[in-house]
C-alpha positions, -999 to +999 in steps of 0.1 A: +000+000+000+016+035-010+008+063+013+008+102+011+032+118+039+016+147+053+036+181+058+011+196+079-006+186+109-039+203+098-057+236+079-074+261+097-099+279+070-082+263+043-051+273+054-021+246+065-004+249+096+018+227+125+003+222+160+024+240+184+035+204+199+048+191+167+080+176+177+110+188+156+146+173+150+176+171+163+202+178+139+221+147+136+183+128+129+176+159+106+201+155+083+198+115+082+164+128+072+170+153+050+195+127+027+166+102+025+137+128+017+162+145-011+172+111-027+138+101-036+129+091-069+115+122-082+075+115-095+058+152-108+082+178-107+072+214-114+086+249-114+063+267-090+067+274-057+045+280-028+052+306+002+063+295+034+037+290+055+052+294+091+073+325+080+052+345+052+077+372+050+098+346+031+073+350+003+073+320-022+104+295-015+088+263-007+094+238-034+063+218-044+076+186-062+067+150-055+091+125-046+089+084-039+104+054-027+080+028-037+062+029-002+055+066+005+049+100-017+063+131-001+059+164-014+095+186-013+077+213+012+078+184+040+123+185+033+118+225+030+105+220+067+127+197+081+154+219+069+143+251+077+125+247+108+128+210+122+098+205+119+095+162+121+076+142+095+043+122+106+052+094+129+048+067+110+072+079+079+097+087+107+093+049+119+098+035+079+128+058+073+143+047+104+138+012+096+157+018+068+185+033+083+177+063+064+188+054+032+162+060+004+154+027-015+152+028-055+115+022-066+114+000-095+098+011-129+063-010-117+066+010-080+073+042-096+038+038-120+021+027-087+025+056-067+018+080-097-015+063-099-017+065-064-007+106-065-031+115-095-062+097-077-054+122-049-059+148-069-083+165-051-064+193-033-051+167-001-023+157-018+002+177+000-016+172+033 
């Protein structure tokens, strides 16, 4: 079963935002992190990019691609805010990531067509959570 990784932990008025308990990294964990989010297999990249949400003064910086590892999809805004903020990813990605030792698996050809399927059936404004 492929699953979506949230970013945020919720919208407010349409609007995304992080509880004020959302645990964050520490920066040893956040770079292990980090590696594995950035070396997945990218899976709809665009040029636009969305503004940061916890700092608006930022303006638009907050990179909106998809990326995979056969298992989950993860949108680049959740690396933007491990890296600018430490902000943690849902528990259960954390969990799969650590199982791996935080090295990002290669998603065959059948895995990568999978969780495009499983991406554009989302497509209903949740994808990026």
């Amino acid at each position: 079963m492929i699953r979506i990784a949230k970013v945020f932990d919720g919208a407010a008025d349409g609007i995304p935002y992080y509880s004020p308990d959302h645990p964050h990294l520490d920066p040893p964990v956040r770079d292990d992190v980090l590696a594995y989010l950035d070396a997945g297999a990218p899976l709809l990249v665009t040029p636009e990019l969305e503004p940061d949400l916890v700092d608006p003064a930022r303006g638009r910086v907050v990179p909106v691609n998809f990326r995979t590892d056969g298992v989950w999809i993860w949108n680049d805004a959740l690396a933007y805010y491990v890296a600018e903020y430490g902000y943690a990813p849902e528990p259960e990605f954390m969990a799969a990531m650590e199982a791996a030792e935080y090295e990002c698996p290669v998603p065959s050809s059948e895995a990568m067509e999978r969780a495009l399927d499983k991406l554009l059936a989302e497509d209903d404004g949740d994808a990026e959570g």
